[in-house]
NUVEX-290914 format. One record per residue (C-alpha): x, y, z. Coordinates in steps of 0.02 Angstrom, whole numbers, plus 50000, padded with zeros to 5 digits. Layout:
BEGIN
       u       v       w
       X       Y       Z
...
***
This chain:
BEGIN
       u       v       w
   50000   50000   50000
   50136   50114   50034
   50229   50108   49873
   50053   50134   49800
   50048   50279   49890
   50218   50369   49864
   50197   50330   49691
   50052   50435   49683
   50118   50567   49792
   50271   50572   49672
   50162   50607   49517
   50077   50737   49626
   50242   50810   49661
   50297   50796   49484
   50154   50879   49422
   50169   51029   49538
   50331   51046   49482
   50301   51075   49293
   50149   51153   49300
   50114   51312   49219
   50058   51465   49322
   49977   51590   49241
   50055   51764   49246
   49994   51856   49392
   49864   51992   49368
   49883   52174   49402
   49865   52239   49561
   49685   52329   49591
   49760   52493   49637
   49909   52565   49533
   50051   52692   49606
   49923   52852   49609
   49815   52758   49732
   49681   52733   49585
   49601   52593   49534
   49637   52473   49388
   49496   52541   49280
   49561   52707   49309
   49729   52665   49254
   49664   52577   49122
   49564   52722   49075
   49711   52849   49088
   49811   52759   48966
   49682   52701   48855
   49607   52530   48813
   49714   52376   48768
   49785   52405   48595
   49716   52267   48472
   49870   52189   48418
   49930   52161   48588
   49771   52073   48635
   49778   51974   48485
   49968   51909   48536
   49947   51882   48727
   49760   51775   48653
   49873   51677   48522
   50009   51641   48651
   49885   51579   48795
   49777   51458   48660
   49936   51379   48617
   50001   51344   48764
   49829   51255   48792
   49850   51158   48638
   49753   51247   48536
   49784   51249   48345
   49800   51442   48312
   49797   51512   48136
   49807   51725   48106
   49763   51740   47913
   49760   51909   47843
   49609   51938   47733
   49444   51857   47743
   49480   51752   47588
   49615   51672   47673
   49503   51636   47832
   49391   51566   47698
   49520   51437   47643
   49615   51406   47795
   49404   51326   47848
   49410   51242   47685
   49552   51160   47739
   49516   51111   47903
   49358   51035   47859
   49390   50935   47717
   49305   50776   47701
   49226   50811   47861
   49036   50766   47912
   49029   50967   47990
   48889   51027   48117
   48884   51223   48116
   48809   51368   48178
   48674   51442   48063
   48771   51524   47904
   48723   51698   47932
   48832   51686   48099
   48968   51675   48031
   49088   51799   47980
   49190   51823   47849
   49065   51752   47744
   49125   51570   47794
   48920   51536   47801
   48953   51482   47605
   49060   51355   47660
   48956   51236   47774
   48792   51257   47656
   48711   51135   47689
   48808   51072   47828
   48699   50996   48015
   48633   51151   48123
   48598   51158   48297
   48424   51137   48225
   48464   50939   48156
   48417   50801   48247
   48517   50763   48387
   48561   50598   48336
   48630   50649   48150
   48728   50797   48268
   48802   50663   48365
   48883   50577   48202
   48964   50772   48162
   49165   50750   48153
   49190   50944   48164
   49102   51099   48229
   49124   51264   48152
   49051   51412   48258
   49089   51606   48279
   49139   51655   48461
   49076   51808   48578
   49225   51834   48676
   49405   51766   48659
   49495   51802   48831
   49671   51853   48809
   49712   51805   48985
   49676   51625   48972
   49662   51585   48781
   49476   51546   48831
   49337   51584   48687
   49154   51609   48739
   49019   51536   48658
   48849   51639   48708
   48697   51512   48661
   48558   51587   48569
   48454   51556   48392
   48562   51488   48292
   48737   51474   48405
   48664   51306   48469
   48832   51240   48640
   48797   51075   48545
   48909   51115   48375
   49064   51137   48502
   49011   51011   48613
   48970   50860   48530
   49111   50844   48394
   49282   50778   48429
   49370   50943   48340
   49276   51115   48342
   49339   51263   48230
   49302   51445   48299
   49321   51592   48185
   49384   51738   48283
   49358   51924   48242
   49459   52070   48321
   49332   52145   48407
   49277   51972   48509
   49451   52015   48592
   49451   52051   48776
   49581   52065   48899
   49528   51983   49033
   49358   51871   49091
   49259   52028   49179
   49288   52135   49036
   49190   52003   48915
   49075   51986   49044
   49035   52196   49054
   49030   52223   48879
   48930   52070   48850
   48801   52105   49005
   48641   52105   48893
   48675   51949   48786
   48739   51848   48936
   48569   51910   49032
   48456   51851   48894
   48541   51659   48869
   48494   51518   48947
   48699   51441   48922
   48868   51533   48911
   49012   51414   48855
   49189   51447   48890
   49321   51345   48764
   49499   51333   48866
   49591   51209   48752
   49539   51028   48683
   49435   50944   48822
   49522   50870   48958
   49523   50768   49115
   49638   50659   49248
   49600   50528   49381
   49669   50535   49565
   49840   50478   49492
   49843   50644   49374
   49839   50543   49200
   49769   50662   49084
   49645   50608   48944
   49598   50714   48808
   49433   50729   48726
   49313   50632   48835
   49206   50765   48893
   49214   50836   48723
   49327   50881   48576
   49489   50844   48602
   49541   50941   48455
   49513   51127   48443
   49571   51246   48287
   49532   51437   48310
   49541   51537   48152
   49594   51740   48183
   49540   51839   48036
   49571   52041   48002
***
């Protein structure tokens, strides 16, 4: 029993060891004695490009296939790509940007039968919110953005627009207030599904896909 049990205790140990700690956030107050949001406000939002670095970094850390393309065409084909030879389950065309709705005509909705959605090898949705502090996306559920097209499939594709960028959780959830407030589900997408036992061994993809692709356009 007790090599059982230092053999766990050494994976624990092990694990500690190499596991990655987020950065630390700012503090609350800044060297005036103001709040965060003050400073924030005093030297203006988050520039775009860093968002879109510190968001890239964090979602492939987490194992997250990561693609920047630089015009909407090439967002277009970069899908095309991805998907080929696919069975795909998508949100409804019309949200989708960057016109990628042309692409999974005729594809399975969130409207399908659940059973035909079941036998879906790749989800394509949009996103609400992509956290640059954790690499997370958010998914708000509503007509046509059924949770089940990133849920059920064992690879999900999310096509990511500039402005979904936020720096950190409470900012999506401010500027999002109303939409969140109106759903009955809010989904948040940290990496390919994952879990571990008592003994820490990590399986990927049993609670749901265990491959995920996120597509940044212009």
């Amino acid at each position: 029993m007790s090599g059982a049990r230092d053999a766990i205790l050494g994976r624990v140990e092990r694990a500690v060891r190499t596991g990655r700690i987020p950065s630390a956030p700012p503090h609350d107050r800044d060297e005036d004695g103001g709040t965060r949001a003050d400073g924030d406000a005093r030297r203006g939002a988050p520039d775009s490009a860093r968002l879109q670095e510190r968001f890239v970094l964090e979602a492939r850390a987490l194992g997250v296939e990561t693609y920047v393309e630089p015009t909407a065409a090439a967002v277009c084909d970069r899908l095309r790509t991805l998907i080929a030879g696919l069975r795909v389950l998508a949100w409804n065309p019309d949200g989708l940007p960057y016109d990628c709705g042309s692409i999974v005509d005729g594809a399975l909705l969130g409207s399908s039968p659940r059973a035909d959605q079941a036998r879906a090898e790749v989800g394509i949705t949009a996103c609400h919110g992509a956290i640059a502090e954790t690499g997370s996306l958010a998914l708000v559920a509503g007509p046509g953005c059924s949770p089940t097209v990133s849920l059920l499939p064992p690879f999900h594709v999310a096509l990511v627009r500039p402005e979904d960028l936020h720096e950190r959780f409470i900012d999506f959830v401010t500027a999002r207030a109303d939409a969140l407030a109106q759903s009955s589900n809010c989904t948040f997408v940290t990496g390919p599904s994952r879990t571990a036992d008592i003994e820490l061994s990590l399986t990927i993809g049993v609670h749901g896909p265990g491959r995920v692709a996120i597509v940044i356009g212009p």
